[in-house]
C-alpha positions in Angstrom: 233.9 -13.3 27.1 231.6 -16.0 25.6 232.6 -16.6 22.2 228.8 -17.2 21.2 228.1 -13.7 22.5 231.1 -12.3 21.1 229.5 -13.3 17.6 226.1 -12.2 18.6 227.2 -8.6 19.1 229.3 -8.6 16.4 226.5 -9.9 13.9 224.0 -7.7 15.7 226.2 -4.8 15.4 227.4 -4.9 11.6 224.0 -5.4 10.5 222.8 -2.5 12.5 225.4 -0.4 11.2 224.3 -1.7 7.5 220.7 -0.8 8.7 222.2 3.0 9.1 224.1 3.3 6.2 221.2 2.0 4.1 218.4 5.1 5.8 221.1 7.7 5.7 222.3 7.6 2.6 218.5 6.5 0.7 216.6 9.4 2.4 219.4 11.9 1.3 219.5 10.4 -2.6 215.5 10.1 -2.1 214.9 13.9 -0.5 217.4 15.0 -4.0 214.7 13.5 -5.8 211.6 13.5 -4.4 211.9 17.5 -3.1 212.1 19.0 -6.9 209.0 16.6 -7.6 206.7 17.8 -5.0 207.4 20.8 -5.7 206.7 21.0 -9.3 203.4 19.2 -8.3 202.9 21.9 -6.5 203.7 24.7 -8.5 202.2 22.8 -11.5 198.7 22.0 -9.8 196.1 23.3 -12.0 193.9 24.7 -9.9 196.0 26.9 -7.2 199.7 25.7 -8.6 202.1 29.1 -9.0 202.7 28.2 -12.9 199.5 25.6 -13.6 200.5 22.7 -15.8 197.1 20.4 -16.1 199.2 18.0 -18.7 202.5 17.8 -16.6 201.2 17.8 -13.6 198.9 14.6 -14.5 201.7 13.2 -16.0 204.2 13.3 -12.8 200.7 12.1 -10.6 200.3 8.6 -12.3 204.1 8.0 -12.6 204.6 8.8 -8.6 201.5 6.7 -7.7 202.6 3.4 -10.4 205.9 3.5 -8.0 204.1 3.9 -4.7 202.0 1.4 -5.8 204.4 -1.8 -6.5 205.7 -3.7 -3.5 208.7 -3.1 -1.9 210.5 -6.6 -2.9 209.0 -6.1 -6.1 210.5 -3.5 -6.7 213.8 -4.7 -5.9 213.6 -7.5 -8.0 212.4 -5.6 -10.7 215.6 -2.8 -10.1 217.8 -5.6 -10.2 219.1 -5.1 -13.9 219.3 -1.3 -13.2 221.5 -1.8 -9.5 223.9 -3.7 -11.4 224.6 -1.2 -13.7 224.6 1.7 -11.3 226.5 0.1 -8.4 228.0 -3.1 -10.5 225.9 -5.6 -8.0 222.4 -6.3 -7.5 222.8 -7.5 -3.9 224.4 -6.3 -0.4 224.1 -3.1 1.4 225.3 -0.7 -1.4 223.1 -2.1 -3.7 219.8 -1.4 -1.3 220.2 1.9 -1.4 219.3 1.9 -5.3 215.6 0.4 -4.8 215.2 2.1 -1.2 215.8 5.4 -2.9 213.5 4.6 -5.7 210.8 3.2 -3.1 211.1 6.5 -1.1 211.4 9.1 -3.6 207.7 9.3 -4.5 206.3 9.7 -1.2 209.0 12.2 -0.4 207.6 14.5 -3.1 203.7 13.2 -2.0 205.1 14.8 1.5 206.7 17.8 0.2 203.6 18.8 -2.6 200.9 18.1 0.4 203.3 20.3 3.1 203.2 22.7 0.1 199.5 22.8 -0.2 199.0 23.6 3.4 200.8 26.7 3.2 197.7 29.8 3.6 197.0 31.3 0.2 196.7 35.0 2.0 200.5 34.5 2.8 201.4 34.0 -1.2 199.0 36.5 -2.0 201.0 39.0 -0.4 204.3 38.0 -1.6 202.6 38.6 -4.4 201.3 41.6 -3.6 205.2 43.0 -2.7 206.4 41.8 -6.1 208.3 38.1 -5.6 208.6 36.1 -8.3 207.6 32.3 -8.3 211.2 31.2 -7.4 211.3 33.8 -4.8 207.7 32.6 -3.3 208.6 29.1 -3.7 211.9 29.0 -1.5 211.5 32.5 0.8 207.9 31.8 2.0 206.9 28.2 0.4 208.9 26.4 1.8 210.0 28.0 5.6 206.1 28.2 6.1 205.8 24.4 5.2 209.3 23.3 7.0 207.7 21.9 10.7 205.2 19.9 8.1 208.2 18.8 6.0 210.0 17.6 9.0 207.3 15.7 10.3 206.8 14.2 6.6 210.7 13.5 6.4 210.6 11.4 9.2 207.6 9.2 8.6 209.9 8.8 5.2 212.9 7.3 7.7 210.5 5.3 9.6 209.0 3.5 6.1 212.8 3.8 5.0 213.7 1.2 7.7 211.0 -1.4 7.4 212.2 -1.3 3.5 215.7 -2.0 4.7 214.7 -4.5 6.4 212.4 -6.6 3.6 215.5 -5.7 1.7 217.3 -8.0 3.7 215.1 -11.3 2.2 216.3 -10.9 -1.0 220.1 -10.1 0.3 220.2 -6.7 1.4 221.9 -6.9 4.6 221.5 -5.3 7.6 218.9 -6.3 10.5 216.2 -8.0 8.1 219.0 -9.8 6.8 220.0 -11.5 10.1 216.3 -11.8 11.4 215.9 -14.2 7.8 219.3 -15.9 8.2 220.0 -16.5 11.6 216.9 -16.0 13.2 214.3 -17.8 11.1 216.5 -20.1 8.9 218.5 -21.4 12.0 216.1 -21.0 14.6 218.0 -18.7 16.8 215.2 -16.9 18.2 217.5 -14.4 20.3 218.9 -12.9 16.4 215.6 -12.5 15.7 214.2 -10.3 18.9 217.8 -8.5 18.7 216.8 -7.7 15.6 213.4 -6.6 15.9 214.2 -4.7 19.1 217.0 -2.8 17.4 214.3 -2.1 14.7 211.5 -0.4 17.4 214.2 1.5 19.2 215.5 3.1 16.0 211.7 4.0 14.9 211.2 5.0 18.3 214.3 7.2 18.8 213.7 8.7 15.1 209.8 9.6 15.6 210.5 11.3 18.7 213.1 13.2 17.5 211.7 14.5 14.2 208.8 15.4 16.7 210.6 17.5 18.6 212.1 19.4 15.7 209.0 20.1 14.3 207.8 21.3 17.4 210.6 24.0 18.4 210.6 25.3 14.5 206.3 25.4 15.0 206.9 27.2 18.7 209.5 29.7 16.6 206.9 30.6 13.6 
C-alpha cells in the first residue's frame, strides 16, 4: 500500500478516534452536571417551580448564561490553570474533556429545565392529587413525560459537543480540528482538511438521525 496513504488513514483515524473519546466522555461528565441543574431550575422556578426559590433560582440563571456566554477557545484558555490541576496537562485529548464539559454543562441543564417546562401542568396536578411527593413527581412523571424532549435536547448537545472538539483542536486538543489546523491548513494538504471536515458532517449526520429516531419510538410509545 502507498506509504503516503498508509499515514493518511492512520492520521485520519487516530484523530477521529480522539474526536470520540472527547464527545463520549464530555456529554457523560456534562449530562452529571448539567441534569441536577436543570432540574433545580426547574423545581426552583418561581412562578410554577415544585419548591419556588426566586433568590436561587436567579442565582443559578446568571451563572449558566455567564458560561454559555464566553467563547469556546476562551474558555479553554481561561480553564487552562484549572485542566492542569485536574488532569496534570492543559493540552491533548484528556485535557479537552475538562473545558468541553464545562462548555456543555449549561446548555445541558438549559435543555433539561426547558424539556421540564413542557411537561402539562394537569399531569403534576394529579400526581399531586394521588399524594407524590416532589421527588416522586420529579423522576416518576417529570422526567419520563419530558424524555423524547430530553433526547432530542441531548443530542443537539453532541452535535455542539463536536464542533467544540474540534476548535479544541487550535489550541492543541487533538482529534479532527487538530489535523484540519496542522496538516491541512499549516501544510497545505487540502485532502487532511476535507477528510477532516467530511468525517465531521458524517458524525453530525449519523448522530442527528439517530437521536431522531429515539425520540420518535419513545414519542410513538407515550
Amino acid at each position: 500500500m502507498n506509504p503516503q496513504l498508509v499515514k493518511y488513514l492512520s492520521v485520519i483515524g487516530t484523530a477521529t478516534w480522539q474526536t470520540f473519546v472527547m464527545v463520549i466522555f464530555s456529554t457523560i461528565f456534562s449530562l452529571i452536571l448539567g441534569m441536577p441543574l436543570g432540574i433545580l431550575l426547574c423545581t426552583s422556578d418561581p412562578a410554577n417551580g415544585l419548591r419556588p426559590r426566586k433568590v436561587l433560582n436567579q442565582v443559578l440563571s446568571v451563572i449558566i448564561n455567564i458560561l454559555r456566554a464566553i467563547p469556546f477557545v476562551i474558555l479553554v484558555i481561561l480553564l487552562f490553570p484549572f485542566t492542569r490541576v485536574i488532569v496534570h496537562t492543559a493540552i491533548g485529548t484528556k485535557a479537552s474533556i475538562v473545558p468541553l464539559t464545562i462548555a456543555a454543562a449549561p446548555f445541558v441543564a438549559r435543555v433539561i429545565e426547558s424539556s421540564l417546562k413542557e411537561v402539562e401542568p394537569g399531569v403534576i396536578q394529579a400526581a399531586r392529587s394521588m399524594g407524590s411527593t416532589n421527588k416522586q413527581i420529579i423522576f416518576k412523571v417529570l422526567l419520563p413525560e419530558a424524555l423524547p424532549s430530553i433526547v432530542n435536547g441531548i443530542t443537539l448537545t453532541i452535535i455542539n459537543l463536536i464542533g467544540y472538539s474540534a476548535m479544541a483542536g487550535t489550541v492543541g486538543g487533538g482529534g479532527l480540528g487538530d489535523v484540519a489546523i496542522r496538516y491541512g491548513y499549516q501544510r497545505y494538504r487540502i485532502e487532511y482538511m476535507l477528510g477532516s471536515v467530511a468525517i465531521i458532517l458524517i458524525l453530525v449526520e449519523v448522530i442527528q438521525l439517530l437521536g431522531t429516531h429515539i425520540s420518535n419510538k419513545m414519542q410513538a410509545k407515550r
